[in-house]
N, C-alpha and C positions, 0 to 999 in steps of 0.2 A: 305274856309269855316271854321270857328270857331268850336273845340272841342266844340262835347256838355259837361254842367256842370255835374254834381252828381244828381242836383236838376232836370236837365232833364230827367234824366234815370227815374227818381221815378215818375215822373208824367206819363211819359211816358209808361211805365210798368203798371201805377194802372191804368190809363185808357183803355187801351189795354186789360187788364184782366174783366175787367166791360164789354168792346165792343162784346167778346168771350161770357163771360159768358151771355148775353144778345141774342144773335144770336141765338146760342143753345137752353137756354131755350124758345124764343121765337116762332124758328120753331119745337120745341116739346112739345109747351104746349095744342093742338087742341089732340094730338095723345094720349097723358097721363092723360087727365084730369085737369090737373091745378096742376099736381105733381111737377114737372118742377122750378113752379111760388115757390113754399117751398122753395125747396132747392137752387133756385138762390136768393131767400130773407135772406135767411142764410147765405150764401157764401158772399154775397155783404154785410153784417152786419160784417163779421168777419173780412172782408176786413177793414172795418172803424174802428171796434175794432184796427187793427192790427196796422194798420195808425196811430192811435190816441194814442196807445202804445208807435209806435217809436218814434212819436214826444217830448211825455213826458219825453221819457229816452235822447234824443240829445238837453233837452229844453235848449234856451242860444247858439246852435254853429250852429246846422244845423236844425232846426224842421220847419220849415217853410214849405220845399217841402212837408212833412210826413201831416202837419196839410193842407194846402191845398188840397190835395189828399183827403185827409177824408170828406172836404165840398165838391167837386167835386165829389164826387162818391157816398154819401148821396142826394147830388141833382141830377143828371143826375138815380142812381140806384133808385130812389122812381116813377122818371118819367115812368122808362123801366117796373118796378113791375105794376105801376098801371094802364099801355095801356096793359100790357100781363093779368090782374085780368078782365079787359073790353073785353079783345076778345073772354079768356075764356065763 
């Protein structure tokens, strides 16, 4: 089996953290009100910020995983945000 890359840690890890953060807030947003729904909207924004950061700063060697990650978790975190805004 083939080492994984660098590029796969990074995807790996930002999706993993969307999955969690999404869980959680999902099975506590019936209980909280829709508190939940804020601050995993937050979380998941800063996420992209953070992404869209390191891609800027590795632009030219490695930002490809970094900016990837950022469309990938802006698409999948708007999906999870607006079926947890509908159940509330």
């Amino acid at each position: 089996m083939p080492e994984p890359t660098p590029s796969n840690h990074i995807l790996r890890n930002n999706l993993l953290g969307l999955l969690v953060g999404a869980v959680l807030a999902g099975s506590l947003v019936r209980a909280t009100g829709g508190t939940t729904v804020i601050v995993f909207v937050l979380c998941y924004l800063l996420q992209v910020l953070v992404n869209l950061a390191l891609g800027y700063k590795y632009r030219g060697q490695n930002s490809g995983p970094y900016l990837l990650s950022a469309l990938l978790v802006m698409l999948i975190g708007f999906g999870a945000c607006s079926a947890m805004f509908f159940v509330n």
